[in-house]
Phi, psi and omega in degrees: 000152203262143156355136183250096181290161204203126178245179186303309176288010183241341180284317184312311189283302165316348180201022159213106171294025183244334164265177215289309176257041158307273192325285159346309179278338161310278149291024158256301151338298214286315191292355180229084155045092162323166342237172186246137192258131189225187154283147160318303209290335193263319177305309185298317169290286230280342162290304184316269199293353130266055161280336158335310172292089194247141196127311185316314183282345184280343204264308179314268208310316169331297161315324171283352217234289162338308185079018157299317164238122195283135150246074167271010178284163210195109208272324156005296163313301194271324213316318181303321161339288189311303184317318196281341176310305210284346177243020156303288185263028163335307182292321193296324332292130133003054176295165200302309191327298209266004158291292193307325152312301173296324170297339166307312190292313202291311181279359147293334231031038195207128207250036191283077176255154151302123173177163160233009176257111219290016193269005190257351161307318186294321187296199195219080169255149189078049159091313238218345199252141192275186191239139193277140170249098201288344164275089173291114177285156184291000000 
């Protein structure tokens, strides 16, 4: 199975039963094999926003600590990369999380994401390839 990406809104909708596509991330989540690969940018919105929660920012580093999630982005590496994301999609607008997410696809080769942001129909990784959305949006 190819590399899986995990965005923010799946970590969020995943561990706090209280939004709306808990269950659905839930049952998606279960089906597939650690581990899934994210970012610094993406751990950091999802501690922000289930800071609310409490227990929620300790269970995302658990996940990290496990190695149910992965972070092999290095941001050093990509930033020209990032730069060239982020001005792509200038217009959309582009957040830094999900320029990182793509630049991710490109260096995994794999445009597999766990996400809930219909904004990645738009994106683009290896220039020109859409990213399968493992999450049916409604």
């Amino acid at each position: 199975m190819p590399p899986v990406l995990l965005d923010t809104s799946v970590i969020v909708a995943f561990l706090d039963a209280r939004e709306r596509y808990h269950s659905r991330c839930t049952s998606v989540v279960s089906l597939l094999r650690p581990p899934l690969f994210t970012c610094e940018a993406v751990i950091s919105e999802s501690c922000h926003l289930l800071a609310a929660k409490h227990g929620a920012s300790e269970d995302v580093l658990k996940n990290v600590i496990n190695g149910t999630f992965q972070i092999p982005f290095q941001l050093t590496a990509c930033a020209p990369e990032i730069l060239q994301i982020l001005h792509k999609y200038r217009d959309t607008p582009v957040d830094f999380a999900d320029a990182c997410l793509i630049a991710m696809a490109d260096q995994l080769d794999s445009g597999d994401i766990l996400t809930l942001d219909s904004d990645f129909n738009h994106y683009r990784w290896r220039r020109n390839r859409s990213f399968r959305m493992l999450i049916p949006l409604d």
